[in-house]
C-alpha positions in Angstrom: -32.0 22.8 0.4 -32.1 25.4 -2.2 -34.2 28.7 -2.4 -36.7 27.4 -4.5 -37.4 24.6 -2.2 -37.8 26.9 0.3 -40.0 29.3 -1.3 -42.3 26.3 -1.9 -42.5 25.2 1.9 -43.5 28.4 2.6 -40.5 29.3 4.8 -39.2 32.4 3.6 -39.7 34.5 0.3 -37.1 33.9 -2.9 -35.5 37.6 -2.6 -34.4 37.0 1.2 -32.3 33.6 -0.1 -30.4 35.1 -2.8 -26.8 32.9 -2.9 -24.4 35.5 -3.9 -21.6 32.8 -5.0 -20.7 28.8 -4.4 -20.1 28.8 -0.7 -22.5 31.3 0.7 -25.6 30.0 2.5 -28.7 31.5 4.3 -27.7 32.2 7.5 -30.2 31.6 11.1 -32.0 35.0 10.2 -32.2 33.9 6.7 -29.7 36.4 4.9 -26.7 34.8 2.8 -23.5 34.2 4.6 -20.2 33.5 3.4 -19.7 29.7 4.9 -15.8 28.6 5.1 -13.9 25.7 6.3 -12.5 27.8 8.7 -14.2 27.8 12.1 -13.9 30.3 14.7 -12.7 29.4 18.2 -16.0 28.3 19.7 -17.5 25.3 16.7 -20.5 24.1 16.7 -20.1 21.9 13.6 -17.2 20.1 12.5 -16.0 20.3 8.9 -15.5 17.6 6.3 -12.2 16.9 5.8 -10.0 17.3 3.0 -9.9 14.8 0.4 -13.1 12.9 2.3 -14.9 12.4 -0.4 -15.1 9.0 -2.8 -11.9 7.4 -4.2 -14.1 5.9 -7.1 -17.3 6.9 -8.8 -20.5 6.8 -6.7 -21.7 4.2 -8.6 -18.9 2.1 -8.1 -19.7 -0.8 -4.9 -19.0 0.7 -1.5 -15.3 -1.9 -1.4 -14.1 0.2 -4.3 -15.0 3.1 -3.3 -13.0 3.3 0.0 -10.4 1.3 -1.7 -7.5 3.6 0.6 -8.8 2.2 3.9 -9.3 -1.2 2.6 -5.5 -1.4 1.5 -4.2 0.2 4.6 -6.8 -1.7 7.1 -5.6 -5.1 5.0 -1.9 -4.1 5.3 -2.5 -3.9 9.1 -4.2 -7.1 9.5 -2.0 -9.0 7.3 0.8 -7.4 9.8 -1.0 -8.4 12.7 -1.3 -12.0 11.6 2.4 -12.3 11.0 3.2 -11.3 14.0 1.0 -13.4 15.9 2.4 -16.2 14.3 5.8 -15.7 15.4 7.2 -13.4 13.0 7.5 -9.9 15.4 9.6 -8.1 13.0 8.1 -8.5 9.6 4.7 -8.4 11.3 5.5 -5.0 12.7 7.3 -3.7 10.3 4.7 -4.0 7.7 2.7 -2.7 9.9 4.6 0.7 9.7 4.8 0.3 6.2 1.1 0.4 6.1 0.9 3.3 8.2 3.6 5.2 5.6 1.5 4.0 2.9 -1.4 5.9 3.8 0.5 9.2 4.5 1.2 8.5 1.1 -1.7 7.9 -0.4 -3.0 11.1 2.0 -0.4 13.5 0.2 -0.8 12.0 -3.4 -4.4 11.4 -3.8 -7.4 14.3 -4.2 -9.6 12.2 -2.9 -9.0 9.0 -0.4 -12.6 8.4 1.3 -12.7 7.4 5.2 -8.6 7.3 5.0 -9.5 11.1 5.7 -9.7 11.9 9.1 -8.5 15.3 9.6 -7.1 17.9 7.5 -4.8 16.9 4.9 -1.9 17.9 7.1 -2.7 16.5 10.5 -3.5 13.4 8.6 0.0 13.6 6.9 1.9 14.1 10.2 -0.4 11.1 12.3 0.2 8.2 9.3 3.9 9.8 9.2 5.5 9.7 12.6 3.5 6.6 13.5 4.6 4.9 10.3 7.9 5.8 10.9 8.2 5.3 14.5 6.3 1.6 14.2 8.7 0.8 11.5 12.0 1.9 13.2 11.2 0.2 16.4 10.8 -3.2 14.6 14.1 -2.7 12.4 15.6 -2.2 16.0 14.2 -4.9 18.6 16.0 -7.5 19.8 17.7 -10.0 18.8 19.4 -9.5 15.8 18.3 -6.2 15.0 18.3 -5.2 11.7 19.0 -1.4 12.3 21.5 -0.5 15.2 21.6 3.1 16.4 24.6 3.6 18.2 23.6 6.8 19.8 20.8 4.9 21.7 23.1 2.4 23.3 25.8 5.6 24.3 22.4 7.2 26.1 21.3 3.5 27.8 25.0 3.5 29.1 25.1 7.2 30.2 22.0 7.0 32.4 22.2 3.7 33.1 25.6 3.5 35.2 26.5 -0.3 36.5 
């Protein structure tokens, strides 16, 4: 709501709403305040995050606009499926990938839509470890695994005594 839309409602007068730069706003008693992303320890509001905004034009349909939730969510489902039909490792491996993917996507892209949850960071480390985590964990279940960490088995053995 800008001053001038204000002046017309008859809410306050023009020279109480003077914006001194980009992010200053009118504060309760109607005097500009600067207006961060920073929020003190007691929030009231919650803050946009980083990189929330569209991944394609606004006039592009809504699909390709959130294109970076799409891929991911589709990544996870297609992983999902495969491991419902009897294929655990693939399956849950892609789902990691998925996860990695988005971190990726997170760090690379200025703007990624609802892929944004947090701040740029906390999103980075969430997608990250679980990515990587998920992904490890199907490289290493049994049988056969396809990635053998031979620390793991000396801890198993060392607190597991038989």
């Amino acid at each position: 709501m800008g001053a001038e839309s204000v002046v017309e409602s008859g809410i306050g007068h023009e020279d109480e709403l003077a914006v001194r730069d980009a992010v200053s706003a009118p504060g309760p008693d109607g005097e500009p305040r600067r207006v961060t992303r920073r929020f003190p320890l007691f929030t009231r509001d919650t803050a946009r995050p980083e990189g929330g905004g569209r991944a394609a034009p606004r006039d592009a349909p809504a699909p390709v606009r959130q294109w970076p939730i799409l891929a991911v969510t589709g990544l996870v489902a297609l992983g999902l499926l495969l491991t419902a039909l009897d294929a655990f490792k693939a399956g849950t491996l892609l789902i990691g990938v998925a996860l990695l993917a988005g971190a990726a996507m997170r760090w690379v892209l200025p703007d990624v839509g609802m892929l944004a949850v947090r701040s740029r960071f906390t999103d980075l480390v969430t997608y990250g470890v679980l990515g990587a985590t998920i992904a490890l964990l199907a490289m290493m279940a049994q049988p056969n695994p396809w990635l053998e960490l031979p620390f793991l088995d000396d801890t198993l053995h060392f607190t597991i005594r038989t």
